[in-house]
mmCIF file as gemmi writes it, N, C-alpha and C atoms, coordinates in Angstrom:
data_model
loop_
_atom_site.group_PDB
_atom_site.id
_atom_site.type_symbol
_atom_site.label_atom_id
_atom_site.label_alt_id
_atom_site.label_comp_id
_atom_site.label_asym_id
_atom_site.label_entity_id
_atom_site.label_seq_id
_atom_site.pdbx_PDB_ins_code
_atom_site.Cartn_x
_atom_site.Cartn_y
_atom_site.Cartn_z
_atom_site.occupancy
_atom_site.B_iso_or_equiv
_atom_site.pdbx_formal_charge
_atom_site.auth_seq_id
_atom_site.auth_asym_id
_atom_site.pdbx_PDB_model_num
ATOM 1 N N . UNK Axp A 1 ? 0.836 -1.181 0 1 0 ? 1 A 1
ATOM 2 C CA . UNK Axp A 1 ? 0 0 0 1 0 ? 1 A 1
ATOM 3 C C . UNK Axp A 1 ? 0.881 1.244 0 1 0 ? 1 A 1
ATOM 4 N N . UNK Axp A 2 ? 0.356 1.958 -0.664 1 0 ? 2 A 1
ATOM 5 C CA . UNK Axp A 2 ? 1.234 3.503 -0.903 1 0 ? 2 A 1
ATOM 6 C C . UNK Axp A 2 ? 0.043 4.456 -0.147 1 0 ? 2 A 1
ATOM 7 N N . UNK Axp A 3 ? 0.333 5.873 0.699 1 0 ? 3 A 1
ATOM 8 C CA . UNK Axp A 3 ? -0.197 6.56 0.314 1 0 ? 3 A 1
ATOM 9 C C . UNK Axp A 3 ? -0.181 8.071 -0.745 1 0 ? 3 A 1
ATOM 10 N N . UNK Axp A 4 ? -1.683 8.015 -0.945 1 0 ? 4 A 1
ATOM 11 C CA . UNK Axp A 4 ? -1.428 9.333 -2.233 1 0 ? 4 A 1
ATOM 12 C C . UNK Axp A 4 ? -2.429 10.451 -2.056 1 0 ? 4 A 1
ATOM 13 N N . UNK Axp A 5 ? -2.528 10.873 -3.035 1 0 ? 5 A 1
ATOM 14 C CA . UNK Axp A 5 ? -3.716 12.32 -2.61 1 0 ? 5 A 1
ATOM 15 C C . UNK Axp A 5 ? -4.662 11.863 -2.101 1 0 ? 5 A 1
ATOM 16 N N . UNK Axp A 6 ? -5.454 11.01 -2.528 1 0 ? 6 A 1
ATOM 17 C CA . UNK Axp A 6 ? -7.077 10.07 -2.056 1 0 ? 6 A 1
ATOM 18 C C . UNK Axp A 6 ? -6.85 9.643 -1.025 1 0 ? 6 A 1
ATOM 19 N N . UNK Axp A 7 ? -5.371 9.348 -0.357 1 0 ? 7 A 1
ATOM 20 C CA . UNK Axp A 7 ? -5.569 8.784 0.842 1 0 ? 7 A 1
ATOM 21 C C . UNK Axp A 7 ? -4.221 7.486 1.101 1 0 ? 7 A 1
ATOM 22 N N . UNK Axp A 8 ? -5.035 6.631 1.586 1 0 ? 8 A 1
ATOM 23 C CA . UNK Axp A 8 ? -4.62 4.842 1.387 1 0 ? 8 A 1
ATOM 24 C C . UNK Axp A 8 ? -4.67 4.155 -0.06 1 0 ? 8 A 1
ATOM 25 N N . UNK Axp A 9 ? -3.811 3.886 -0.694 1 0 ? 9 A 1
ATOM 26 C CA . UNK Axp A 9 ? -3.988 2.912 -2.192 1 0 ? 9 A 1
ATOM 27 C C . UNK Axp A 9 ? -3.102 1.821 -1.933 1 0 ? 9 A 1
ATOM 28 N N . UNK Axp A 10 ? -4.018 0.953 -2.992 1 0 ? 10 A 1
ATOM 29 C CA . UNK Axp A 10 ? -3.48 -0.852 -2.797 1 0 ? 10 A 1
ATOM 30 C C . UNK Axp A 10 ? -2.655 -0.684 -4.149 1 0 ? 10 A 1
ATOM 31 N N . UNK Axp A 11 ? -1.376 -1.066 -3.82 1 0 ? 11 A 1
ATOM 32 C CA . UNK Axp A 11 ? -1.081 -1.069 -5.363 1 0 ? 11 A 1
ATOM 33 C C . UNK Axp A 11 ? -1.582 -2.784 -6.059 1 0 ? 11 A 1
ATOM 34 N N . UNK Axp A 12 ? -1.913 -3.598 -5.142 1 0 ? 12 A 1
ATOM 35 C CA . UNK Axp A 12 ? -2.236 -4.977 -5.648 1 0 ? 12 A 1
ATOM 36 C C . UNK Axp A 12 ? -3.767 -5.338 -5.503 1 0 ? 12 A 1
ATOM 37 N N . UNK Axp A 13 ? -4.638 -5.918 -5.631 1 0 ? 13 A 1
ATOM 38 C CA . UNK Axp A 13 ? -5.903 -6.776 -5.594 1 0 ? 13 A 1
ATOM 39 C C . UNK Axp A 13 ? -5.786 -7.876 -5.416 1 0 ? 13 A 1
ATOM 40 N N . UNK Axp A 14 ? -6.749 -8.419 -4.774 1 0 ? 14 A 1
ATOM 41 C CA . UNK Axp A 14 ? -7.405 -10.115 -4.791 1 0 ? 14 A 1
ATOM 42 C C . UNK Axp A 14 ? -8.382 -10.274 -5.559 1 0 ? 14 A 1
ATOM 43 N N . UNK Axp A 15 ? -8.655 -10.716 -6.177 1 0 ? 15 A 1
ATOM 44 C CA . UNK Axp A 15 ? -9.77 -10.998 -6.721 1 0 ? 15 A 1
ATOM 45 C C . UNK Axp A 15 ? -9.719 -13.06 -6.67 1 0 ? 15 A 1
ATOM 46 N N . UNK Axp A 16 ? -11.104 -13.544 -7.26 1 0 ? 16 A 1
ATOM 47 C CA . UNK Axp A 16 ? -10.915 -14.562 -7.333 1 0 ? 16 A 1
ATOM 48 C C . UNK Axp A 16 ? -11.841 -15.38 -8.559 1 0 ? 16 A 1
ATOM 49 N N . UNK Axp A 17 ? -10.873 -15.958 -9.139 1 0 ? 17 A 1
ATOM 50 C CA . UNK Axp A 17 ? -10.835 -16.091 -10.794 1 0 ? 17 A 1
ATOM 51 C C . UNK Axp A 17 ? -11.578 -17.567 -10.756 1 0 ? 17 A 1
ATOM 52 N N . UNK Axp A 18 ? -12.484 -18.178 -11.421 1 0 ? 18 A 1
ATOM 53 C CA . UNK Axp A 18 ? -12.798 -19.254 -11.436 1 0 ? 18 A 1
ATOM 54 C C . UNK Axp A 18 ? -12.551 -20.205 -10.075 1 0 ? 18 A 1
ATOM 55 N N . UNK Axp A 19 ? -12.894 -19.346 -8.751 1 0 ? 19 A 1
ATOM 56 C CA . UNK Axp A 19 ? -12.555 -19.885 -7.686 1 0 ? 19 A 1
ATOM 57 C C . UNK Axp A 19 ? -11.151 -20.078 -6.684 1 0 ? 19 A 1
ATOM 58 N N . UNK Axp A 20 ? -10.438 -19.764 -7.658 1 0 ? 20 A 1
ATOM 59 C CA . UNK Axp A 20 ? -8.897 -19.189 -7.523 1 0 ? 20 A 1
ATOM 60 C C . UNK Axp A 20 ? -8.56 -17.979 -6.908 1 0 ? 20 A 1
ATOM 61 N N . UNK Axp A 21 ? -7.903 -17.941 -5.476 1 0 ? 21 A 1
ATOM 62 C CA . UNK Axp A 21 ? -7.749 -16.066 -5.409 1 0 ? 21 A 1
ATOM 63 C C . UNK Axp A 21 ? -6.434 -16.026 -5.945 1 0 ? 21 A 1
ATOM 64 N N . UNK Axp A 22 ? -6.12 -14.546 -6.838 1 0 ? 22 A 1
ATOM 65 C CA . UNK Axp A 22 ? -5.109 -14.545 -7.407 1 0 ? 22 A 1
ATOM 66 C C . UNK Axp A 22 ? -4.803 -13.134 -6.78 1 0 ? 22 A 1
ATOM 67 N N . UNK Axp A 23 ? -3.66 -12.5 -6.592 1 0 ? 23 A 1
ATOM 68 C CA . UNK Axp A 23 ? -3.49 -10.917 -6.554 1 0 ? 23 A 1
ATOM 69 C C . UNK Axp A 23 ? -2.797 -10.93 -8.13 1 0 ? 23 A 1
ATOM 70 N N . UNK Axp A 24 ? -3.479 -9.089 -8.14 1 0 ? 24 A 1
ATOM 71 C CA . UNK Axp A 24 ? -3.276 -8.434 -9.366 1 0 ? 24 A 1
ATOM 72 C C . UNK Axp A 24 ? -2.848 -6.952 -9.261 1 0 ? 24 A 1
ATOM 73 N N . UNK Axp A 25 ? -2.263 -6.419 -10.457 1 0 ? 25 A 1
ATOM 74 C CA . UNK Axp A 25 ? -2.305 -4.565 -9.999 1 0 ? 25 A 1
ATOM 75 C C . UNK Axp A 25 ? -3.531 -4.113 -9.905 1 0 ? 25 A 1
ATOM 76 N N . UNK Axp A 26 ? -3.45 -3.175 -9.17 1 0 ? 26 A 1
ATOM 77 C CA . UNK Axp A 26 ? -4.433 -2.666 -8.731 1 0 ? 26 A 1
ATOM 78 C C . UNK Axp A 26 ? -5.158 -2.395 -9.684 1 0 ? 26 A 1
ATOM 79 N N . UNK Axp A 27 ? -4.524 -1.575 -11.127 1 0 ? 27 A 1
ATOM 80 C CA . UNK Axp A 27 ? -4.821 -0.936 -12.101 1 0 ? 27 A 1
ATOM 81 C C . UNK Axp A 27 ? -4.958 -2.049 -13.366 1 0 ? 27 A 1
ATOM 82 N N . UNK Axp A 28 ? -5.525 -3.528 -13.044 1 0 ? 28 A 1
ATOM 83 C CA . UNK Axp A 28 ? -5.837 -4.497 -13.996 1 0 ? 28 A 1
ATOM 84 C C . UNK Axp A 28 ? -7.501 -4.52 -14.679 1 0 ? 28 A 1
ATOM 85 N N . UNK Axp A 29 ? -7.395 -3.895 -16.119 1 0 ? 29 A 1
ATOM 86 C CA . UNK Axp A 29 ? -8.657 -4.182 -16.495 1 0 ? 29 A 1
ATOM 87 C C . UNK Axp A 29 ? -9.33 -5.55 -17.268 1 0 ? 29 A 1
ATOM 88 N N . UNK Axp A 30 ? -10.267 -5.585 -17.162 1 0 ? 30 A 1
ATOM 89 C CA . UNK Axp A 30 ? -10.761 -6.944 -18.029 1 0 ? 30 A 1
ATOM 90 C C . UNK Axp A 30 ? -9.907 -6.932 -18.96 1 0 ? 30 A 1
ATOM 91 N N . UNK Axp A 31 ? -9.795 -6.226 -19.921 1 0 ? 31 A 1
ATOM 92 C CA . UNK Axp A 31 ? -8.778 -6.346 -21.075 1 0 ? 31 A 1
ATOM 93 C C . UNK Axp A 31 ? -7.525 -6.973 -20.733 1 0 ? 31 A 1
ATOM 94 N N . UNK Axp A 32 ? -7.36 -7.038 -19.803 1 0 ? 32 A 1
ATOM 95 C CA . UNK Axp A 32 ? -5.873 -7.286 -19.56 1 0 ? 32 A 1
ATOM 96 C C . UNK Axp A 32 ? -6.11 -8.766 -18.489 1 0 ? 32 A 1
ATOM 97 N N . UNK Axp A 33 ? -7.347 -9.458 -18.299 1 0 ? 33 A 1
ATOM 98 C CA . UNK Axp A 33 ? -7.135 -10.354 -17.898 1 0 ? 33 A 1
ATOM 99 C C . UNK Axp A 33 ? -7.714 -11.54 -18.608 1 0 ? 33 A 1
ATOM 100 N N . UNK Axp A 34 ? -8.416 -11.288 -19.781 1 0 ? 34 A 1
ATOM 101 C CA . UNK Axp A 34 ? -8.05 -11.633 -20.972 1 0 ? 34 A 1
ATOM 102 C C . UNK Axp A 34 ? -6.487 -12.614 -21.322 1 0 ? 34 A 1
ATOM 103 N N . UNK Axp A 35 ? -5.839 -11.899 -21.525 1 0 ? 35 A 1
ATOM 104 C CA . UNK Axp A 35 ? -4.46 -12.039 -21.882 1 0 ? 35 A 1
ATOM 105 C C . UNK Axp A 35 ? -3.842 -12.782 -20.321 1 0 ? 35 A 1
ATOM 106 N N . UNK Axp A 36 ? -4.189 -12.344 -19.326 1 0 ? 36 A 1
ATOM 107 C CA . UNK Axp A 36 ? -3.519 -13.544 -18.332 1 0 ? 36 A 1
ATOM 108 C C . UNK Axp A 36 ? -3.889 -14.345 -18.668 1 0 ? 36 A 1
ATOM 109 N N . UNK Axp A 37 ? -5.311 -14.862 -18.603 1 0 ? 37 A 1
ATOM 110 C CA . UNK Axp A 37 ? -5.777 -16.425 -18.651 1 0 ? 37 A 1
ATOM 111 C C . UNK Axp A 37 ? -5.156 -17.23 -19.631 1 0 ? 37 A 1
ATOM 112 N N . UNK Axp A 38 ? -5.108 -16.051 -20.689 1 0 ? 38 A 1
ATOM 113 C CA . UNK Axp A 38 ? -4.868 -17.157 -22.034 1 0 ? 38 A 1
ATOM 114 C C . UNK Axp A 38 ? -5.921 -17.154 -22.617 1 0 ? 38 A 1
ATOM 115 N N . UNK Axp A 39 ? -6.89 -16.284 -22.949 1 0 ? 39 A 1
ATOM 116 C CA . UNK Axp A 39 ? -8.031 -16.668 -23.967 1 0 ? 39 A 1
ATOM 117 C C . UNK Axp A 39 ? -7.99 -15 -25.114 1 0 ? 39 A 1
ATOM 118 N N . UNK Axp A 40 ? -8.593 -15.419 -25.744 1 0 ? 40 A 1
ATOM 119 C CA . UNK Axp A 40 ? -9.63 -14.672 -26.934 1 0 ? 40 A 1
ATOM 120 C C . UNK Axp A 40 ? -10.935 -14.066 -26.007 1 0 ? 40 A 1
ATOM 121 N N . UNK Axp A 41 ? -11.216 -12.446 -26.423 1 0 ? 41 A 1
ATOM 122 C CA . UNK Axp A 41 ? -12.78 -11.997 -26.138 1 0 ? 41 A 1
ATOM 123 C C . UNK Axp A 41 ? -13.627 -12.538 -26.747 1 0 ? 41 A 1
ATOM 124 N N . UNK Axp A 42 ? -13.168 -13.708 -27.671 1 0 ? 42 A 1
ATOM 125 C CA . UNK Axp A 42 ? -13.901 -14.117 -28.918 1 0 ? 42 A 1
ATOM 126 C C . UNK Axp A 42 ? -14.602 -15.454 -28.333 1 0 ? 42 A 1
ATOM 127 N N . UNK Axp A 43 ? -13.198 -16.148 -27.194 1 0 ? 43 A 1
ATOM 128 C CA . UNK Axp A 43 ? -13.688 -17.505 -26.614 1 0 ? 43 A 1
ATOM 129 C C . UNK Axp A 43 ? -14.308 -17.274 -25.521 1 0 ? 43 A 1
ATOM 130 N N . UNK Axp A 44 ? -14.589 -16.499 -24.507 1 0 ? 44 A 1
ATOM 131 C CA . UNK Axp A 44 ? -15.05 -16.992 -23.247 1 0 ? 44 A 1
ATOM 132 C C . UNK Axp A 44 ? -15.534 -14.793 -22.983 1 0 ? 44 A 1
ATOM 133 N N . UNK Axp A 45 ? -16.912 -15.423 -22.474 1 0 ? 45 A 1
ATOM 134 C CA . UNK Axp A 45 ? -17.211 -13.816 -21.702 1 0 ? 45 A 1
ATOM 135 C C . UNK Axp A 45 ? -16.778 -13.846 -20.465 1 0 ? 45 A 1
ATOM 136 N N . UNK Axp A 46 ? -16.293 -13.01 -19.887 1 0 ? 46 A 1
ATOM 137 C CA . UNK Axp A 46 ? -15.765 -12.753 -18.547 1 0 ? 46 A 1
ATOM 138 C C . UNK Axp A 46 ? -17.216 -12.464 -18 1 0 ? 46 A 1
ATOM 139 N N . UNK Axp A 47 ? -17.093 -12.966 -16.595 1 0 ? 47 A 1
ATOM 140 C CA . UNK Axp A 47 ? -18.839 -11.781 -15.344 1 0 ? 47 A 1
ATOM 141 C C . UNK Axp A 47 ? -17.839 -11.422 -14.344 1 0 ? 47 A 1
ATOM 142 N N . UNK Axp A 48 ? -18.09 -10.642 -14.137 1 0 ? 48 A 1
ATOM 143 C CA . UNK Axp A 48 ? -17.442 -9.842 -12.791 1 0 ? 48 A 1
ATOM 144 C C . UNK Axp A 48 ? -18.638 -10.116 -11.705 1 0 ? 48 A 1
ATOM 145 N N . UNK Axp A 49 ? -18.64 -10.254 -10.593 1 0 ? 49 A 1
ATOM 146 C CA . UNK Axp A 49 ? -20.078 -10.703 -9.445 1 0 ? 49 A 1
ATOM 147 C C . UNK Axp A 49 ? -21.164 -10.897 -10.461 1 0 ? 49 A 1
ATOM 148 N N . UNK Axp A 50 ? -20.887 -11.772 -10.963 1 0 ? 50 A 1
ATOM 149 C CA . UNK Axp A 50 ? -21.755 -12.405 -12.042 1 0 ? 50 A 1
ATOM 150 C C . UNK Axp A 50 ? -22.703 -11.495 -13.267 1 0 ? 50 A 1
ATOM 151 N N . UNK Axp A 51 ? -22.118 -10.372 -13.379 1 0 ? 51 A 1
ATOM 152 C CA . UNK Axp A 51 ? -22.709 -9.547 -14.783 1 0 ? 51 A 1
ATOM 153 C C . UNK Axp A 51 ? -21.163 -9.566 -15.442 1 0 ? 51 A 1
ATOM 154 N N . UNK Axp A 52 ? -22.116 -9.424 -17.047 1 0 ? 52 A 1
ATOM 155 C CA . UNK Axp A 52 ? -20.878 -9.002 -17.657 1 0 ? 52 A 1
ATOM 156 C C . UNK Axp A 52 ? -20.698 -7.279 -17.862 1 0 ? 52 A 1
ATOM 157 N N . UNK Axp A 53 ? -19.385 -6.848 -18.168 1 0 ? 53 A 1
ATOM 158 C CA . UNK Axp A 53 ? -18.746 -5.788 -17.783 1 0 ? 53 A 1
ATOM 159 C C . UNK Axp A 53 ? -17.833 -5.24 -18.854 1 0 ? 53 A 1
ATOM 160 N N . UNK Axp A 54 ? -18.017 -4.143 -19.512 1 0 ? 54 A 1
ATOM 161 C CA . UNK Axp A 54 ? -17.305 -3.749 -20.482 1 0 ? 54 A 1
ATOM 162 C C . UNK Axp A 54 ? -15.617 -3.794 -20.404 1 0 ? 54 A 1
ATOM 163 N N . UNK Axp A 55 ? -14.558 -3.984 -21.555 1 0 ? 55 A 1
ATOM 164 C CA . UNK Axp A 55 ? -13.385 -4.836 -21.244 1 0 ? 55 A 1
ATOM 165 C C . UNK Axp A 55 ? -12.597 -3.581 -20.834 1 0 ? 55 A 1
ATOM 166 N N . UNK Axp A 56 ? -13.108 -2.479 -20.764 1 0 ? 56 A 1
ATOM 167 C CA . UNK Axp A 56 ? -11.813 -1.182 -19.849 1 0 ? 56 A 1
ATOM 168 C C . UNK Axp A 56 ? -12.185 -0.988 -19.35 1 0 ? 56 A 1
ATOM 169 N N . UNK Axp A 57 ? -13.472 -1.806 -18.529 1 0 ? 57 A 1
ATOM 170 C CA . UNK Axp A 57 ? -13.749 -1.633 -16.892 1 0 ? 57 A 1
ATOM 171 C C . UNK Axp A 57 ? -12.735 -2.241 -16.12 1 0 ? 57 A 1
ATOM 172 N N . UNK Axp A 58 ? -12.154 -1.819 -14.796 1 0 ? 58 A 1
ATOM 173 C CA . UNK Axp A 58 ? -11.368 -1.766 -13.673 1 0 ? 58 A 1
ATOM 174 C C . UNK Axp A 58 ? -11.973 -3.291 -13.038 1 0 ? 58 A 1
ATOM 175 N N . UNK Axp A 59 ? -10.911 -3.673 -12.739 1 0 ? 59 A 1
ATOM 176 C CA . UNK Axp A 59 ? -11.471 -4.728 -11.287 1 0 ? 59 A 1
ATOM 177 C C . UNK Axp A 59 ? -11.017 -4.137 -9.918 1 0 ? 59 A 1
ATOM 178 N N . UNK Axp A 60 ? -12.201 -4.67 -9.105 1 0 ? 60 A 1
ATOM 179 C CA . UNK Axp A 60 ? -11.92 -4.037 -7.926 1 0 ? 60 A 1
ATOM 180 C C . UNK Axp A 60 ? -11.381 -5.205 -6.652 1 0 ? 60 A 1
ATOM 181 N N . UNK Axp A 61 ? -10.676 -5.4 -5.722 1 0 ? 61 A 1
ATOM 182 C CA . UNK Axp A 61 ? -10.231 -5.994 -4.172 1 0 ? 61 A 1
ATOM 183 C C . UNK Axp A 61 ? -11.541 -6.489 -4.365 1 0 ? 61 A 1
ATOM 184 N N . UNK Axp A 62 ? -11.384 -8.217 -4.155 1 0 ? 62 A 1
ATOM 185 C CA . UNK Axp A 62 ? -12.699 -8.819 -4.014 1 0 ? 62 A 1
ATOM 186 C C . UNK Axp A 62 ? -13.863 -9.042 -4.789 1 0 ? 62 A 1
ATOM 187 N N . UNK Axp A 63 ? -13.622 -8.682 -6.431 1 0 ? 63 A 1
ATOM 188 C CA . UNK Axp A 63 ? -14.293 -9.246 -6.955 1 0 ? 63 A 1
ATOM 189 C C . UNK Axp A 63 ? -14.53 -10.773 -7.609 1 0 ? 63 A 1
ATOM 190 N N . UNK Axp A 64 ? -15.281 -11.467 -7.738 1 0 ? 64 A 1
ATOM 191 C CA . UNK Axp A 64 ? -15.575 -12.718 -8.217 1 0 ? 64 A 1
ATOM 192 C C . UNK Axp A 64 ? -15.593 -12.235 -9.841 1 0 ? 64 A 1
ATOM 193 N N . UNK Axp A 65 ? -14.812 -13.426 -10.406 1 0 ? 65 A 1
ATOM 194 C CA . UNK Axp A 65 ? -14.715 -13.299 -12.026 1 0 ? 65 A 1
ATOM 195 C C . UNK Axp A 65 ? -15.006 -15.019 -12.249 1 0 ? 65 A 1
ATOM 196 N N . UNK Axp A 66 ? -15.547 -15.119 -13.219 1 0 ? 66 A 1
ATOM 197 C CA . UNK Axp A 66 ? -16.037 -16.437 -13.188 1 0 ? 66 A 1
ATOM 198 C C . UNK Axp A 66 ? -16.376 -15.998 -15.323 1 0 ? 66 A 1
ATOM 199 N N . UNK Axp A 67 ? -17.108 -16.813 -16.141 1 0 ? 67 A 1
ATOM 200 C CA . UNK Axp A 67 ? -16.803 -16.688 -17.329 1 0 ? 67 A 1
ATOM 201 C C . UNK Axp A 67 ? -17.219 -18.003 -18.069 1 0 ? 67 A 1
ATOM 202 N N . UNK Axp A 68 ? -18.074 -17.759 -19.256 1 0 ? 68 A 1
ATOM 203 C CA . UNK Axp A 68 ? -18.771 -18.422 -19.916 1 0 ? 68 A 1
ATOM 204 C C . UNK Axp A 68 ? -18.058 -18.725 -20.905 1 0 ? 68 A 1
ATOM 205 N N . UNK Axp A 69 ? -17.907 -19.755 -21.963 1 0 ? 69 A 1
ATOM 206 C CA . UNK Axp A 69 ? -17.23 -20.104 -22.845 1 0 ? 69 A 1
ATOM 207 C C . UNK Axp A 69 ? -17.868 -19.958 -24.295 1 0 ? 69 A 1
ATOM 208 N N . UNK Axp A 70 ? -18.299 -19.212 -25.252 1 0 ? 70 A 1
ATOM 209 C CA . UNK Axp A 70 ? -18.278 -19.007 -26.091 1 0 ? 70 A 1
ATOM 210 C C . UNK Axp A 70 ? -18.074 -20.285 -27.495 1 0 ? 70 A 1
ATOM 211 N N . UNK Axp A 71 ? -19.216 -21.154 -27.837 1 0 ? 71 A 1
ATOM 212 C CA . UNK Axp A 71 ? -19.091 -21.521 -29.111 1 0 ? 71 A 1
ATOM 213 C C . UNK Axp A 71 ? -20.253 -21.412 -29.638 1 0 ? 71 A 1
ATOM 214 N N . UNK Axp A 72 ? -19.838 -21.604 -31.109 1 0 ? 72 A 1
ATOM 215 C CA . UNK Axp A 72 ? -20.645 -21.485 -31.848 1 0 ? 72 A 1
ATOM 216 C C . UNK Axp A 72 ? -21.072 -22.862 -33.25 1 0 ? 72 A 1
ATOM 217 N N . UNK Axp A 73 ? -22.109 -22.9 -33.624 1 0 ? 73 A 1
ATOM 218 C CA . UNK Axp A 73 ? -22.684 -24.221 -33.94 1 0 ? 73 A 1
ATOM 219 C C . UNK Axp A 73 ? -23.549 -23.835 -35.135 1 0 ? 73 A 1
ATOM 220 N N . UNK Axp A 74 ? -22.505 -24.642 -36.414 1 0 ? 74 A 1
ATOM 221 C CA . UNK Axp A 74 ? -24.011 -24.21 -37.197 1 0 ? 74 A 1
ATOM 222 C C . UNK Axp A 74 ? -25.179 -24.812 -37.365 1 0 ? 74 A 1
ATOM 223 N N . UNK Axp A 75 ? -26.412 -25.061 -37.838 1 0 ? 75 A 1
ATOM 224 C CA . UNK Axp A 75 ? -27.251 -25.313 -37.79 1 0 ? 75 A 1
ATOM 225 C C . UNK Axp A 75 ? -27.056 -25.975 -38.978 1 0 ? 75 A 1
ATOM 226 N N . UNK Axp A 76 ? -27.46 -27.371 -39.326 1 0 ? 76 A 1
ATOM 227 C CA . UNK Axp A 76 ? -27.606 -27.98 -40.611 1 0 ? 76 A 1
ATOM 228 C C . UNK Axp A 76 ? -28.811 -27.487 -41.706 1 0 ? 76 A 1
ATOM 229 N N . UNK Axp A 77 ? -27.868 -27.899 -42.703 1 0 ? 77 A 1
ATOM 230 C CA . UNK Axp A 77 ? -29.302 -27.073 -43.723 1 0 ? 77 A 1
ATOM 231 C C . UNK Axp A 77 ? -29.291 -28.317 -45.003 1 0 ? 77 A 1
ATOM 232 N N . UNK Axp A 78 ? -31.299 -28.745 -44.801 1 0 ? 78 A 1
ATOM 233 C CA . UNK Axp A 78 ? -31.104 -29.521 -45.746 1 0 ? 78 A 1
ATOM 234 C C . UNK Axp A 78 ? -31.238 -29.335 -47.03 1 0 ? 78 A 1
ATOM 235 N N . UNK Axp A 79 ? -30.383 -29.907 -47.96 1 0 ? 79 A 1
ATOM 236 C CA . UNK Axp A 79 ? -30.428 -30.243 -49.021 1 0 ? 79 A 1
ATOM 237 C C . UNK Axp A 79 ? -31.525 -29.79 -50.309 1 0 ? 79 A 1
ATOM 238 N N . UNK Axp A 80 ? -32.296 -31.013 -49.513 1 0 ? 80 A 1
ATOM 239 C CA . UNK Axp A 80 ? -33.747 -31.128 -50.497 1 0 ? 80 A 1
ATOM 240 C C . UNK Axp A 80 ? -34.639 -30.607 -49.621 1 0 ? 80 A 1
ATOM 241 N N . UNK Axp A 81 ? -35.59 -30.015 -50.701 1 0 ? 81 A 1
ATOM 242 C CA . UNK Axp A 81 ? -36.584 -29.327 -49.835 1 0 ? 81 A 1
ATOM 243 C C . UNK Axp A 81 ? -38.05 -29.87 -50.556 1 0 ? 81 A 1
């Protein structure tokens, strides 16, 4: 913890990732935890306390991140009609 103009600041977080507590910078956005996990915005939606959350939203000390997996399926198309 540093302090600064606002006061008390964490430079780290807890949060807890698929049940996992992990610390993070303080200043970690969805976008950027993305790229920890290892996925694509394309493969899996992130929820923050279970909504989803635009990807340069902030995480905050103590949030739950948990995350849906993303596929897609085409639909067969017949032939003869």
């Amino acid at each position: 913890m540093y302090i600064g103009i606002k006061g008390i600041m964490r430079k780290t977080i807890k949060v807890s990732i698929g049940g996992e507590e992990r610390t993070l910078p303080a200043n970690t956005q969805l976008s950027d935890l993305y790229k920890i996990l290892g996925f694509s915005k394309w493969e899996i939606l992130l929820l923050v306390n279970g909504k989803p959350r635009s990807d340069d939203s902030y995480l905050e000390d103590g949030d739950l991140v948990t995350w849906l997996r993303i596929t897609l399926h085409e639909s067969p198309v017949s032939e003869s009609r």
